[in-house]
C-alpha atoms as a printed R data frame, in Angstrom:
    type eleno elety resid chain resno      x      y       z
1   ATOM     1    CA   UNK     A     1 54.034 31.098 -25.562
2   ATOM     2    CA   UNK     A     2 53.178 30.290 -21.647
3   ATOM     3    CA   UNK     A     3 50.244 31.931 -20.047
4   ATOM     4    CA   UNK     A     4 51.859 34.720 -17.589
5   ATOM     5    CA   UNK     A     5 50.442 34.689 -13.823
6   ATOM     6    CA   UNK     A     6 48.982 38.051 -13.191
7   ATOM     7    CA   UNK     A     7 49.214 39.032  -9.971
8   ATOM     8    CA   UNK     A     8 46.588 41.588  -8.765
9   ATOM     9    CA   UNK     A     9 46.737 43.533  -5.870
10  ATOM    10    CA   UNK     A    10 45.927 41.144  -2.229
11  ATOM    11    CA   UNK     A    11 44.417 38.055  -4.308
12  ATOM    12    CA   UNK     A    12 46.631 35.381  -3.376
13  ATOM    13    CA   UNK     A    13 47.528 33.007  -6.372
14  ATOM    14    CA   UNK     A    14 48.593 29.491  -5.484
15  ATOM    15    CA   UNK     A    15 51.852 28.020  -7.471
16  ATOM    16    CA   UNK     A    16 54.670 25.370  -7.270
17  ATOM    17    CA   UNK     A    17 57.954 25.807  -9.179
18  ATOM    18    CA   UNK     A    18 58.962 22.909 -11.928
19  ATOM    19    CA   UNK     A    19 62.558 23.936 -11.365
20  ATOM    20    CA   UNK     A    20 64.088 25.120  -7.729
21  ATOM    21    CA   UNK     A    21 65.955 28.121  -9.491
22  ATOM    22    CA   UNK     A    22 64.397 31.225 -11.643
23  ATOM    23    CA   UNK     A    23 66.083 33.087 -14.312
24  ATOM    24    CA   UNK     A    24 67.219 36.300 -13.510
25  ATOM    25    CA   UNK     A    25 65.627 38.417 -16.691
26  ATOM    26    CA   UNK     A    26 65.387 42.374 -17.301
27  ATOM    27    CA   UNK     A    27 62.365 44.156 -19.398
28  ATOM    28    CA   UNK     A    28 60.680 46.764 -19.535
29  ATOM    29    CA   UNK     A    29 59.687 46.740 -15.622
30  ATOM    30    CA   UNK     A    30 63.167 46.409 -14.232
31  ATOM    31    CA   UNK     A    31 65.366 42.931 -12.916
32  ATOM    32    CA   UNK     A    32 63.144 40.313 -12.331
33  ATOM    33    CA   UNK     A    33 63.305 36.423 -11.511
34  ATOM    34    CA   UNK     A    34 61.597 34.066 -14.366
35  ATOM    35    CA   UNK     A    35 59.784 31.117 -13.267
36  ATOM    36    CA   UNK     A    36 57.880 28.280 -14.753
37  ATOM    37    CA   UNK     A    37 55.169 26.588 -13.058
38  ATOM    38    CA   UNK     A    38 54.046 23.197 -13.078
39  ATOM    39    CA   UNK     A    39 51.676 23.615 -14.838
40  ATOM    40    CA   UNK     A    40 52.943 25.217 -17.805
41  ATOM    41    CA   UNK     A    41 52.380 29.007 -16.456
42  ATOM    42    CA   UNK     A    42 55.489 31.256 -16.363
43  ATOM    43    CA   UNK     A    43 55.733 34.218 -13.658
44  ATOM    44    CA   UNK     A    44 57.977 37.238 -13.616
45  ATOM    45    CA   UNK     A    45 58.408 38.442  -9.897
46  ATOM    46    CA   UNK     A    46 60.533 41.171  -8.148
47  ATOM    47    CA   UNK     A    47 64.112 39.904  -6.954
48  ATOM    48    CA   UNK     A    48 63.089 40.308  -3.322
49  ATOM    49    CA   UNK     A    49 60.093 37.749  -4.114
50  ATOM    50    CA   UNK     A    50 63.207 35.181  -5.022
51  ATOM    51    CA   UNK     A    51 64.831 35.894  -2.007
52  ATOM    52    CA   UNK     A    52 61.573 35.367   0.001
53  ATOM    53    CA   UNK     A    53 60.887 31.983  -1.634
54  ATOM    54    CA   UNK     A    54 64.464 30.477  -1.065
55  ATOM    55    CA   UNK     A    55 63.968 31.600   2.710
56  ATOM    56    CA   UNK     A    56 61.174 29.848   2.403
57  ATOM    57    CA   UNK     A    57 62.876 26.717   1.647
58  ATOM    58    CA   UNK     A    58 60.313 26.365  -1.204
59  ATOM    59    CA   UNK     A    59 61.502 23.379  -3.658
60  ATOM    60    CA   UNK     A    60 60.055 22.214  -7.133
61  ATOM    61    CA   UNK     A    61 56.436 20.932  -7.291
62  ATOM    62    CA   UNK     A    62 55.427 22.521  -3.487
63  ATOM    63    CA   UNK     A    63 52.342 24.469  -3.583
64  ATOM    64    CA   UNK     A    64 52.467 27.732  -2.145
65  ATOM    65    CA   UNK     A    65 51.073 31.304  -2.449
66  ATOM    66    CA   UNK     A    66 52.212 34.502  -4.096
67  ATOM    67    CA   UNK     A    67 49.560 37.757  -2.900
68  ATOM    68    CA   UNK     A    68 51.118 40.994  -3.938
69  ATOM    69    CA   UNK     A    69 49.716 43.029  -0.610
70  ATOM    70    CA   UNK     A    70 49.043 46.490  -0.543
71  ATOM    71    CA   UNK     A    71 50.023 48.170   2.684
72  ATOM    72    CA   UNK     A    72 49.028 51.512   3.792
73  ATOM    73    CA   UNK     A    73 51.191 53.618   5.852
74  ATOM    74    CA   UNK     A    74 49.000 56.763   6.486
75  ATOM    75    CA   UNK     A    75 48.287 58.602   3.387
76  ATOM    76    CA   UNK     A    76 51.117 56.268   1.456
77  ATOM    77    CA   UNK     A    77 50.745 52.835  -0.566
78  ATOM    78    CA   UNK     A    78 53.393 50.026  -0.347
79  ATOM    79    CA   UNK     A    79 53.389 46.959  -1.812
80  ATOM    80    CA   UNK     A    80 54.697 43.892   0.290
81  ATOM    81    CA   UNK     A    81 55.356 40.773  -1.339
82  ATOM    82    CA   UNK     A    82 53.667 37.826   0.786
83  ATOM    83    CA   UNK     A    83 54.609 33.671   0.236
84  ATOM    84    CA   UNK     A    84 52.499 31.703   1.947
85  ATOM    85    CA   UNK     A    85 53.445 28.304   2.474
86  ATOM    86    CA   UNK     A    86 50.943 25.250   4.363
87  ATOM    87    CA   UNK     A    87 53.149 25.672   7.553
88  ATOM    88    CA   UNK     A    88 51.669 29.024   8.165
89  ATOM    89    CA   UNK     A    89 47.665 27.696   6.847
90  ATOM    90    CA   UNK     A    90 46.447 24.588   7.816
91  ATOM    91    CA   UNK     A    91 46.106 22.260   4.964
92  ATOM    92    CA   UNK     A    92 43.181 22.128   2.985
93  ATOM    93    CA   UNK     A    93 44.216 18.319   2.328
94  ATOM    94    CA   UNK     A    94 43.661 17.221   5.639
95  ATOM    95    CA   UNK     A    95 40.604 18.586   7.262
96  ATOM    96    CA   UNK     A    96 38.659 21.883   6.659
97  ATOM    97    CA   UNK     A    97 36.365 23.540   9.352
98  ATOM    98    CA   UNK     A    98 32.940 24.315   7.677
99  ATOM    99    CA   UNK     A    99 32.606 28.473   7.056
100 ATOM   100    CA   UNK     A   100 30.708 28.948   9.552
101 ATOM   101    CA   UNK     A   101 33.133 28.187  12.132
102 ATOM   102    CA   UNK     A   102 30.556 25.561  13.375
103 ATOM   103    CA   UNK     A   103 30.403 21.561  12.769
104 ATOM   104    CA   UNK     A   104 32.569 18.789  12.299
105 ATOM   105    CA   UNK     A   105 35.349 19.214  10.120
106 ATOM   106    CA   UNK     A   106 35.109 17.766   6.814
107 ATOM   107    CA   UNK     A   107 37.946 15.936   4.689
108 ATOM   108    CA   UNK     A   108 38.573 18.321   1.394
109 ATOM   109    CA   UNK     A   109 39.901 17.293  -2.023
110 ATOM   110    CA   UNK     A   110 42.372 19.088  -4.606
111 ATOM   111    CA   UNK     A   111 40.065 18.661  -7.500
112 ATOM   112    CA   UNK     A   112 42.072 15.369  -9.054
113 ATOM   113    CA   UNK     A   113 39.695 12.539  -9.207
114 ATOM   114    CA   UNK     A   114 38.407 13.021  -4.987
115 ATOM   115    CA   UNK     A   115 42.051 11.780  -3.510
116 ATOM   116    CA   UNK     A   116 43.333 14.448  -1.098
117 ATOM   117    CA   UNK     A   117 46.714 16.402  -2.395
118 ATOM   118    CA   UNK     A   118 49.843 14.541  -1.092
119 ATOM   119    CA   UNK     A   119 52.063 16.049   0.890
120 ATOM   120    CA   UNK     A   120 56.888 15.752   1.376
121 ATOM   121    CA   UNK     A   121 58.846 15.040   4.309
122 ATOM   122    CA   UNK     A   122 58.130 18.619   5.904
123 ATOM   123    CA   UNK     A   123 54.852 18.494   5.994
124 ATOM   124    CA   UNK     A   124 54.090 20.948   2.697
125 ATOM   125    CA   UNK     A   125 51.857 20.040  -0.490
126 ATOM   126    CA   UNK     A   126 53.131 18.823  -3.326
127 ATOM   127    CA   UNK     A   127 52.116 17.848  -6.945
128 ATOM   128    CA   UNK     A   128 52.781 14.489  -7.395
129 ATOM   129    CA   UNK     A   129 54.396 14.356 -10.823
130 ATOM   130    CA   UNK     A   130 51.938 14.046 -13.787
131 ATOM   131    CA   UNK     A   131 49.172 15.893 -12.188
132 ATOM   132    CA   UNK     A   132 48.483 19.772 -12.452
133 ATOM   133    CA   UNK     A   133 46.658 19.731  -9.613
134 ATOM   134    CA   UNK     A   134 43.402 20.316 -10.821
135 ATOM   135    CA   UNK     A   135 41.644 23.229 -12.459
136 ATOM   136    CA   UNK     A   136 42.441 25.891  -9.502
137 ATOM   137    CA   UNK     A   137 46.367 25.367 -11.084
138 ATOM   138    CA   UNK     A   138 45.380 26.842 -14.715
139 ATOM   139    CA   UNK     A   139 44.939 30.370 -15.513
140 ATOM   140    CA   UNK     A   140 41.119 29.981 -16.099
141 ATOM   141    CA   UNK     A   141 41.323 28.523 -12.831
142 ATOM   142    CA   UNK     A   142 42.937 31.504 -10.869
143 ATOM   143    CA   UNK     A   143 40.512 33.783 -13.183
144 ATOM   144    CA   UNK     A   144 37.010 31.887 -12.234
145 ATOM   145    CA   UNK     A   145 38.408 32.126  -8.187
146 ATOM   146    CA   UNK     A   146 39.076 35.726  -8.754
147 ATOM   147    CA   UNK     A   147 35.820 36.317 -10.104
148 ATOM   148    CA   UNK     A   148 33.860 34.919  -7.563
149 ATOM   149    CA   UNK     A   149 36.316 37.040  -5.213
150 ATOM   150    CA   UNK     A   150 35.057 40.058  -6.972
151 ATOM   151    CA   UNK     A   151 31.665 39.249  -6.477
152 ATOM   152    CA   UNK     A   152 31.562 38.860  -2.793
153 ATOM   153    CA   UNK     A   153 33.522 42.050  -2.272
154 ATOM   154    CA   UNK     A   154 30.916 43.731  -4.749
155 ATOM   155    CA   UNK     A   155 28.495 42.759  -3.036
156 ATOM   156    CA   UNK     A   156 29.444 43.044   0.437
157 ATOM   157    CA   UNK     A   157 30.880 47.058  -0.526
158 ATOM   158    CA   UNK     A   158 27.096 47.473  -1.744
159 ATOM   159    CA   UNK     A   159 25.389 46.344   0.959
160 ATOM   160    CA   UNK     A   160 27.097 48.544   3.166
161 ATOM   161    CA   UNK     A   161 26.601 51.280   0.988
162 ATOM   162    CA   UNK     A   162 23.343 50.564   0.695
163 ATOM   163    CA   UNK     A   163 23.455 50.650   4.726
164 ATOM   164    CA   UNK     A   164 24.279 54.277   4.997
165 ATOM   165    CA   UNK     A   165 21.744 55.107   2.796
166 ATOM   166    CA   UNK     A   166 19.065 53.749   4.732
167 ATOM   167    CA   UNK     A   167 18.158 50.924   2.859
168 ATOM   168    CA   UNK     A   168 18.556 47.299   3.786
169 ATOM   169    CA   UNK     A   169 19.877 45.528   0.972
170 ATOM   170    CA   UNK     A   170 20.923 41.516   1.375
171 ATOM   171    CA   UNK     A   171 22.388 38.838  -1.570
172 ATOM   172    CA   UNK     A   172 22.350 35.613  -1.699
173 ATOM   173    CA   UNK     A   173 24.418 32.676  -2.971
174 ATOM   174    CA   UNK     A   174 22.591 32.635  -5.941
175 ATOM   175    CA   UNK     A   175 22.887 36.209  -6.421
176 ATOM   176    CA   UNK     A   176 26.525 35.862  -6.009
177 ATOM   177    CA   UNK     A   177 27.074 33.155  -8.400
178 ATOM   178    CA   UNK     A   178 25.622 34.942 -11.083
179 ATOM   179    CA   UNK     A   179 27.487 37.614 -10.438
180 ATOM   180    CA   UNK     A   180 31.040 35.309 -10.264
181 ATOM   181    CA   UNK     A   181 29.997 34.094 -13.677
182 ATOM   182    CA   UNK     A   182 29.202 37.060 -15.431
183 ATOM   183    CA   UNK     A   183 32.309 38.547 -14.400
184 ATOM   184    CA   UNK     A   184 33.770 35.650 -15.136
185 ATOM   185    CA   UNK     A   185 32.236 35.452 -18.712
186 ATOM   186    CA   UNK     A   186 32.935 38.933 -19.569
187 ATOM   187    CA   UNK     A   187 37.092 38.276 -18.813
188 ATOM   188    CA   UNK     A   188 36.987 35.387 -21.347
C-alpha cells in the first residue's frame, strides 16, 4: 500500500501529480479527490482542494504546495485550503537570498546529484521523468522538514516564555538540530 501524505495544520507539503486527474473516492471522512504522487505517495484531499488545483492550471509532474491553513475569525477556527505554485514564490532553482536577508544570492539545488530542478514552458518546476526529486519528495522527507519545523517553533515559543518570566533564555543551531532529530527519531 502507498504511503498517505498527512497534512498537518499550516506546514506546507510540496507535491506534483503523476496523473492530471484524481479519483473522486468517499470514506469515512466524506467525498474526497484521490491522488498519486510522483513519487509513489497517494493523497486524499477535500473536493474544493481539486477545484483549487485545476484553477491552478497544475499538470502532472509540477511541483507545488498543499498547507492546510488554519484561519481564525475571532473566537472561531476555519480551515482554508492553500496551493502554492512557483509563480507566487520565487524559485528555489534559480537563486536564493541568504536568511539573513543580506549577501549575494546563491544558486540552490533540489537534492538530485547538485543540478538545479528544471523547470516547463510557464515557468513552474517540474520532475523530469525518472527522478523523485530528491529526499524532500518521500515521506521521511516531509517528516525530517517537519521536525526541524517543530523545533524552531519549540524553541522560539520557549524563549519567549522564558521572556515573560524574566529570564533570558537563547538556542542555538546546534541546540536546534538536536532537537529536529530527536523529534525526528522518536516519529520513526
Amino acid at each position: 500500500m502507498n504511503e498517505k501524505v498527512q497534512f498537518r495544520t499550516n506546514v506546507p507539503v510540496e507535491v506534483a501529480l503523476k496523473y492530471n486527474d484524481g479519483k473522486e473516492v468517499t470514506g469515512q471522512y466524506g467525498d474526497q479527490v484521490l491522488y498519486t504522487l510522483t513519487d509513489g505517495r497517494v493523497m486524499y484531499v477535500p473536493p474544493i482542494v481539486k477545484g483549487k488545483i485545476d484553477e491552478a492550471g497544475i499538470s502532472k509532474g509540477e511541483l507545488f504546495t498543499i498547507t492546510k491553513a488554519e484561519k481564525k475569525n475571532g473566537t472561531r477556527r476555519t480551515i482554508e485550503w492553500v496551493i502554492g505554485t512557483n509563480e507566487d514564490v520565487p524559485s528555489k532553482s534559480a537563486t536564493q537570498t541568504k536568511a539573513s536577508g543580506s549577501g549575494p544570492a546563491q544558486p540552490v539545488s533540489n537534492g538530485s546529484g547538485g543540478s538545479t530542478t528544471q523547470g516547463n514552458s510557464n515557468g513552474r518546476r517540474t520532475i523530469p521523468p525518472g527522478d523523485p526529486k530528491g529526499f524532500l519528495a518521500t515521506g521521511q522527507g516531509q517528516f525530517l522538514l517537519q521536525a526541524f519545523s517543530a523545533a524552531v517553533d519549540l524553541a522560539a515559543c520557549t524563549e519567549r516564555y522564558a521572556s515573560t518570566c524574566g529570564m533570558q533564555f537563547q538556542f542555538t543551531g546546534e541546540d536546534l538540530r538536536e532537537i529536529g532529530l530527536s523529534i525526528y527519531r522518536s516519529g520513526k
